[in-house]
C-alpha positions as a LaTeX table, in Angstrom:
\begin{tabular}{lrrr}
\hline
Residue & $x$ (\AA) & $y$ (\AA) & $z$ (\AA) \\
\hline
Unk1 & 19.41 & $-28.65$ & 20.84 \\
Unk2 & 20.83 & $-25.27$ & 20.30 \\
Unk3 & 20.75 & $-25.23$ & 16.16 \\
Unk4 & 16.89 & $-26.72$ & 16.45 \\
Unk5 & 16.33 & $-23.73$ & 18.95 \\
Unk6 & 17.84 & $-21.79$ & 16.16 \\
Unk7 & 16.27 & $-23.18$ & 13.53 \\
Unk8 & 12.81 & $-22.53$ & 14.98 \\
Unk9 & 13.75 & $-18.75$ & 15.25 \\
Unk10 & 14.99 & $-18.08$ & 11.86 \\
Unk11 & 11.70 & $-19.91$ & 10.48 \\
Unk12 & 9.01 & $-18.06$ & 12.93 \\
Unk13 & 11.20 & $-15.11$ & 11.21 \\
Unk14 & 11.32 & $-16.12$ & 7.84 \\
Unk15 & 7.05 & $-16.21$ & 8.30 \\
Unk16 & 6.83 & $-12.92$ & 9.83 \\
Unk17 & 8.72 & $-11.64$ & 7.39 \\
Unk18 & 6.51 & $-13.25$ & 4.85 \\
Unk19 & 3.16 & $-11.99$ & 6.43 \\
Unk20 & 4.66 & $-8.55$ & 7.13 \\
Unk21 & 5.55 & $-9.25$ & 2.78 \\
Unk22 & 1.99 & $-10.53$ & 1.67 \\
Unk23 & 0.35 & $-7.69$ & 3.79 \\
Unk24 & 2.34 & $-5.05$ & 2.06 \\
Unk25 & 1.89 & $-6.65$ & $-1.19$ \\
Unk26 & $-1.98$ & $-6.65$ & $-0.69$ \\
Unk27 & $-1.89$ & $-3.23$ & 0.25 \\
Unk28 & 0.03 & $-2.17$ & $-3.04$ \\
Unk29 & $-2.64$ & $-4.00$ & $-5.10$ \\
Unk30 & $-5.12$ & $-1.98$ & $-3.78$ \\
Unk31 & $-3.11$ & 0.96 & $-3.84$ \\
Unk32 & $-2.91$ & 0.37 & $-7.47$ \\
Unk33 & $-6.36$ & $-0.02$ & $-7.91$ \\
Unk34 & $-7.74$ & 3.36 & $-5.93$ \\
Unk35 & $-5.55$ & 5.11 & $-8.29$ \\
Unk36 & $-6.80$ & 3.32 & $-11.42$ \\
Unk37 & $-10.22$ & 3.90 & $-10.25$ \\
Unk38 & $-9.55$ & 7.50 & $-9.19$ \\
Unk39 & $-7.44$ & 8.39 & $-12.64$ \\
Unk40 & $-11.18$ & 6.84 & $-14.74$ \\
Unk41 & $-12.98$ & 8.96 & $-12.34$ \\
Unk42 & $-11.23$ & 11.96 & $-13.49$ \\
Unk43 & $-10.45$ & 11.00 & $-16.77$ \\
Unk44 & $-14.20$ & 11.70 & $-17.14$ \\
Unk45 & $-14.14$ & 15.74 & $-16.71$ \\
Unk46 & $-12.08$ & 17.08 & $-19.61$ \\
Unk47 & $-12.07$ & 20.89 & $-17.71$ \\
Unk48 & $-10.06$ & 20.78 & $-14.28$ \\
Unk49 & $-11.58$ & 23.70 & $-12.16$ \\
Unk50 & $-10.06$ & 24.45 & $-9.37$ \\
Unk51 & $-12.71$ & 22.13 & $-7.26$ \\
Unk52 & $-11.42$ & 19.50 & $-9.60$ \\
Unk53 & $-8.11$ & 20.15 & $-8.35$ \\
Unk54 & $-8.98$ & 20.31 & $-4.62$ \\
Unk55 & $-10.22$ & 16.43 & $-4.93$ \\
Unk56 & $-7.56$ & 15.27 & $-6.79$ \\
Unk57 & $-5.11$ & 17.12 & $-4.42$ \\
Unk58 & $-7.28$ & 15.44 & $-1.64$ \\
Unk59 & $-6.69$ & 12.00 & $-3.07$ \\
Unk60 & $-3.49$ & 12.10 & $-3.57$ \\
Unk61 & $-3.11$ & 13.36 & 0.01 \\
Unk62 & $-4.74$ & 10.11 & 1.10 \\
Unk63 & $-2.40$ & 7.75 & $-1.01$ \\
Unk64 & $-0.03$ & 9.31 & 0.62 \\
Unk65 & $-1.11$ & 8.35 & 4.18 \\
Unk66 & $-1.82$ & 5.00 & 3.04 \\
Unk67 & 1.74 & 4.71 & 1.68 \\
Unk68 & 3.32 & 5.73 & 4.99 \\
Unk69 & 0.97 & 3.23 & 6.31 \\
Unk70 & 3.25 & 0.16 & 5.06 \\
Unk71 & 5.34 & $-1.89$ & 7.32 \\
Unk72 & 8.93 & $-1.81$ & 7.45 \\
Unk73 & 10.40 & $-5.53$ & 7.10 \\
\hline
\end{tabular}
């Protein structure tokens, strides 16, 4: 009874860990995608003024927060 009782644990943990896993990988992906779109967006303005810079600097400030948003598994 015990090792089924123990079984059931490490597999309820083994999916969390999964979820926590897909969630993070989903996350990435669109990570990765913001950035692609943001680096075309850019990629469009051959001068970088200094407002140019201010966005960027503001996007890259928001990555950032959405980095530290990913969970720890």
């Amino acid at each position: 009874m015990n090792g089924q009782r123990e079984y059931l644990s490490y597999s309820r943990n083994k999916r969390q860990r999964n979820d926590i896993y897909q969630e993070n990988l989903a996350k990435l992906l669109n990570l990765q995608q913001c950035r692609c779109i943001c680096k075309d967006f850019l990629s469009k303005y051959d001068d970088t003024s200094s407002e140019d810079e201010i966005i960027y600097s503001n996007i890259n400030r928001l990555q950032n927060n959405r980095n530290s948003s990913f969970r720890k598994v």
